[in-house]
N, C-alpha and C positions, 0 to 999 in steps of 0.2 A: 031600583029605579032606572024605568030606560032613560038613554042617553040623547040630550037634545041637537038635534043636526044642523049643523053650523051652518050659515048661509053662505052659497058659491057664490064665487068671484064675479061671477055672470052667464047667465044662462041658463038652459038646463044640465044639473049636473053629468057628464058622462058614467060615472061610475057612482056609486053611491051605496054604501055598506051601512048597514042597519042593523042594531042589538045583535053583531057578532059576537057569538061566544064558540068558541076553541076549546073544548075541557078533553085531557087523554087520563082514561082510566089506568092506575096503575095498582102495584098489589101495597102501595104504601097510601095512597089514597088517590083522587080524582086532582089532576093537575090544570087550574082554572089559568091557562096559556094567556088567553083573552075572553074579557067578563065584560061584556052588552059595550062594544063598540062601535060606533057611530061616526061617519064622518061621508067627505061627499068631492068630489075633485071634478074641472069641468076641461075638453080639449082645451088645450092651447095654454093652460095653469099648471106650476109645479106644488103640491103639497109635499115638505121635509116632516118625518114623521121620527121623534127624535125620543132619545130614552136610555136607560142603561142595559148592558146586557141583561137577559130575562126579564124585560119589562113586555115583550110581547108583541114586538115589531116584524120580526120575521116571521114568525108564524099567524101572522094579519097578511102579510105580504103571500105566504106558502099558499095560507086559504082564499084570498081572490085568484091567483093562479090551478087552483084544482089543484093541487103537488102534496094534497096529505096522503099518504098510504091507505087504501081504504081499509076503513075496520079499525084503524089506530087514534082516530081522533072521531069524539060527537062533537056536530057542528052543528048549531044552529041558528036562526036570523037569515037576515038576505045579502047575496052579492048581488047588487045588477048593475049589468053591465050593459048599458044604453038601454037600459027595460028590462033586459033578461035576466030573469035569476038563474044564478050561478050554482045557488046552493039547491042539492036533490036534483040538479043538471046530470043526466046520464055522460057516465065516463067519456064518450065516444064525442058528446058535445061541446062538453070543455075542452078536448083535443083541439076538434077542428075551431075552437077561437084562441086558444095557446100558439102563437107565433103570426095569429092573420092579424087578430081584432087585435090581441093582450100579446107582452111580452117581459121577461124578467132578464136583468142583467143580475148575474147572481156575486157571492162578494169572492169568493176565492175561483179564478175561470180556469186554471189548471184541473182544478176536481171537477170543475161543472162540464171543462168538456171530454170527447173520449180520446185517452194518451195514443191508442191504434190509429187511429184516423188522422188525418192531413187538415188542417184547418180549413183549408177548402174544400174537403169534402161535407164537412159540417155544415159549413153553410150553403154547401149544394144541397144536400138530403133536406135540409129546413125549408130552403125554399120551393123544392118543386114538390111539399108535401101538400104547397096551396097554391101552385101555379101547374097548368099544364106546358110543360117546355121540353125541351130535351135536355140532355146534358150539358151542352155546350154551351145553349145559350145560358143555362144556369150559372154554366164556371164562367163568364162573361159577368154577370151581374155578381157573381164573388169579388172578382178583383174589382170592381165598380165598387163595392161597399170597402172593397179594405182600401183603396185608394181613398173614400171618400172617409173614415175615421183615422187619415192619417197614416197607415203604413205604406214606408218607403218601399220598392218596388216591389209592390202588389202581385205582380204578375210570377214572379217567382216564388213569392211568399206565401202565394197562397197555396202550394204545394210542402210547404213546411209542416212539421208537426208541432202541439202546442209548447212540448219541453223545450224547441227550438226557439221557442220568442222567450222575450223578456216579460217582467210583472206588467210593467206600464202595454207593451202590446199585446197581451197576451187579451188585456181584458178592453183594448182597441177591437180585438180581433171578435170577443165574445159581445162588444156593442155593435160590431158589425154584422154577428150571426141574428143581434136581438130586432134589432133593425130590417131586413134583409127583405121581409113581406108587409113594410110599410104599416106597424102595429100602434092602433089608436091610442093603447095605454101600452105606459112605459113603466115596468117598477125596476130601480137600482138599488137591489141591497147592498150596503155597507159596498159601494162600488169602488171606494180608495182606499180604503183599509190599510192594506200591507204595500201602497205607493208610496213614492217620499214627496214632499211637497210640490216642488216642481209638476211633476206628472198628475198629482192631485189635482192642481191647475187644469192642468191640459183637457183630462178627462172630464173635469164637469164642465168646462168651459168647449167642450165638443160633445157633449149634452143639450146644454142650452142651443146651442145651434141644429143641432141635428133636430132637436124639440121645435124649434120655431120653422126650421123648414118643413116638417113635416104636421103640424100643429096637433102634436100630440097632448095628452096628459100624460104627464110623469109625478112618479112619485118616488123620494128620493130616502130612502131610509139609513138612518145614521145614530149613532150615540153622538156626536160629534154637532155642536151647534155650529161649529165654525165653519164646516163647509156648506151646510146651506144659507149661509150668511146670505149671499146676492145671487143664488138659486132659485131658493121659495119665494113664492107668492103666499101661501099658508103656512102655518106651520103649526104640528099636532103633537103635542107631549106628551108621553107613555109612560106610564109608573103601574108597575102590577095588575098589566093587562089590563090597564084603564086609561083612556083622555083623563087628564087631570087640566090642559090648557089647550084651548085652540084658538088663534088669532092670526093675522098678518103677520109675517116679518117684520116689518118694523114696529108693531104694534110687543112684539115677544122681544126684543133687543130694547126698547125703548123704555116697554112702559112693562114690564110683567107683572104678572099678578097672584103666580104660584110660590110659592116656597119653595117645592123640588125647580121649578124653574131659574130661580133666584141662585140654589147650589148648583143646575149644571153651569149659570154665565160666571158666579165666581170662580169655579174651577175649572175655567177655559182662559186658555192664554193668549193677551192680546197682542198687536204686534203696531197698532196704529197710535195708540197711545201711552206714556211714560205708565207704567204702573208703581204703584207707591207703598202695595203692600203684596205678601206673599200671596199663593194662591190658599184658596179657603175649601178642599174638600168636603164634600157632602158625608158626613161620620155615620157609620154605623154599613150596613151592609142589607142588598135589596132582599126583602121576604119572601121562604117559602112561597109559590103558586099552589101547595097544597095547604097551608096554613097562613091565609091571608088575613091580615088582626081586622080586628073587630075596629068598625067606624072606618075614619079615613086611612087609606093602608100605609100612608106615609108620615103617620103621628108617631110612632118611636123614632125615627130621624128627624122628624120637627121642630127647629129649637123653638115654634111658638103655637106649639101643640097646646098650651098651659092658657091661652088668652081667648079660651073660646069657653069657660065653664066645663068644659068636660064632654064636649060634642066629638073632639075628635076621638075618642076612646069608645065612644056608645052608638053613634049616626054616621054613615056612609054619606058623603058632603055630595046635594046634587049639582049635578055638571049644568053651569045657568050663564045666561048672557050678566056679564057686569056692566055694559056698555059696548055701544059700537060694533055687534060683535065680537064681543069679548069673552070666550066660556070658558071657566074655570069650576075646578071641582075643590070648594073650601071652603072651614067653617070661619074663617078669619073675615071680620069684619072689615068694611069699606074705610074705615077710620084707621084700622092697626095695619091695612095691608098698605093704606100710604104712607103711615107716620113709620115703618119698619123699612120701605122703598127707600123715601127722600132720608132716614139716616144714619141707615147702617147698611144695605146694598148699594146704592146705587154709586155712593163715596170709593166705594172700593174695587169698581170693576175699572 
């Protein structure tokens, strides 16, 4: 069953992906990455697209960037990106909108950028590959971007190499390269990962600004709910290369309506309010992409797999508005998924 496309925040969507599936052939079987994904983000909107490792976020994120190796992945469904599709787009096409139109801030920036090269030359070569300039005025608009995400004397630094910076500027320095040709769509995978809090701050909180001055769309992908907390304006939940919820932010923190959503907020730690019980891990461990069960793919970790007659073990639960905008993928009824909310999640976050 395809997947129903959630309505944008307003507007026409800028980007808008449609029955993505991602499957890479392997000699152990067909590895279903992302299976009929669906979702739609508009400028000026952040959507957090949130999940466990191998639920299928980064390789959603690889495939609107053009960044699969060709020959290693069948892709099929659409990218479009302001109208254009993306997908069966000649290699030389995606190029020339990777860094103008689209840009990715990747999660580890020491590997994404080249250790030979001076971080200034990086974002020299990025930008005059879509501007006609010289060099100079290029290395001009480098220390302009590293000045403007923050690194202190730019003009020197920007002749440094990447070993040279720290975690936290390193990947200042990679949102300065993502940035550099003024790109409509922003994707940040796992952008704070290996930052410590403080700098975790920093860095989405010179996101959002960077975003609103430039009125971007971004999209901000994460296991982690808690940094898209007052980031998203959407936010899309990924279980075994599937939406299983997509709502508001405050519509996902307030009122959720998933089960795997329910295990990521218990097992996220809060900092604003006393907590009164320990954290509650989600048990068990995410499935095979080559052996995805039968029905809902989250009913062996479901402690209320048992309250639907036997759907989630037999029916793939379709992805449907509950309200408001509210799409969820599950066969729990509107009566158990509040009477399970109001008393026994929501007491304990």
């Amino acid at each position: 069953m395809s997947e129903v496309v959630p309505p944008a925040a307003a507007g026409n969507r800028f980007l808008e992906v449609r029955e993505l599936r991602v499957h890479f052939p392997t000699d152990d079987g067909v590895v279903k990455s992302v299976d009929d994904l669906t979702f739609g983000v508009d400028r000026g909107q952040t959507l957090g697209i949130v999940g466990e490792s191998g639920s299928g976020k980064s390789v959603t994120s690889l495939s609107v960037m053009g960044l699969h190796k060709k020959g290693t992945a069948r892709i099929t469904g659409e990218v479009l990106l302001d109208g254009e599709n993306l997908v069966g787009a000649s290699e030389e096409r995606v190029r020339s909108l990777r860094g103008k139109r689209m840009a990715m801030i990747f999660q580890d920036p020491l590997s994404a950028m080249h250790p030979y090269y001076t971080v200034g030359t990086q974002i020299i070569e990025a930008y005059r590959i879509h501007n006609k300039v010289t060099k100079a005025v290029a290395r001009k608009h480098a220390i302009e971007m590293l000045d403007r995400v923050g690194i202190p004397n730019p003009k020197s630094r920007v002749d440094d190499y990447p070993h040279q910076f720290s975690g936290g500027m390193r990947q200042r320095a990679m949102i300065a390269m993502a940035l550099s040709c003024d790109p409509e769509l922003l994707i940040a995978d796992e952008p704070t990962t290996a930052l410590d809090v403080t700098v975790q701050a920093q860095i989405l909180d010179l996101i959002r600004d960077l975003q609103q001055e430039f009125n971007s769309a971004v999209i901000i992908i994460t296991h982690d709910l808690g940094v898209v907390a007052e980031l998203a304006d959407d936010i899309m939940v990924m279980y075994a290369g599937r939406a299983v919820e997509y709502s508001s932010a405050e519509e996902i923190f307030n009122s959720p309506q998933h089960p795997y959503t329910w295990g990521l907020l218990r097992s996220m730690p809060r900092l604003d309010r006393e907590r009164t019980a320990r954290l509650v891990p989600i048990k068990g461990t995410p499935p095979s992409l080559i052996n995805v069960p039968e029905g809902c793919p989250f009913n062996p970790r479901c402690a209320y797999a048992d309250l639907n007659g036997g759907l989630s073990t037999t029916e793939r639960p379709a992805f449907r508005d509950v309200g408001g905008g509210h799409y969820i993928a599950c066969h729990l009824s509107a009566e158990d998924r509040i009477r399970v909310w109001d008393t026994e999640i929501r007491p304990t976050l």
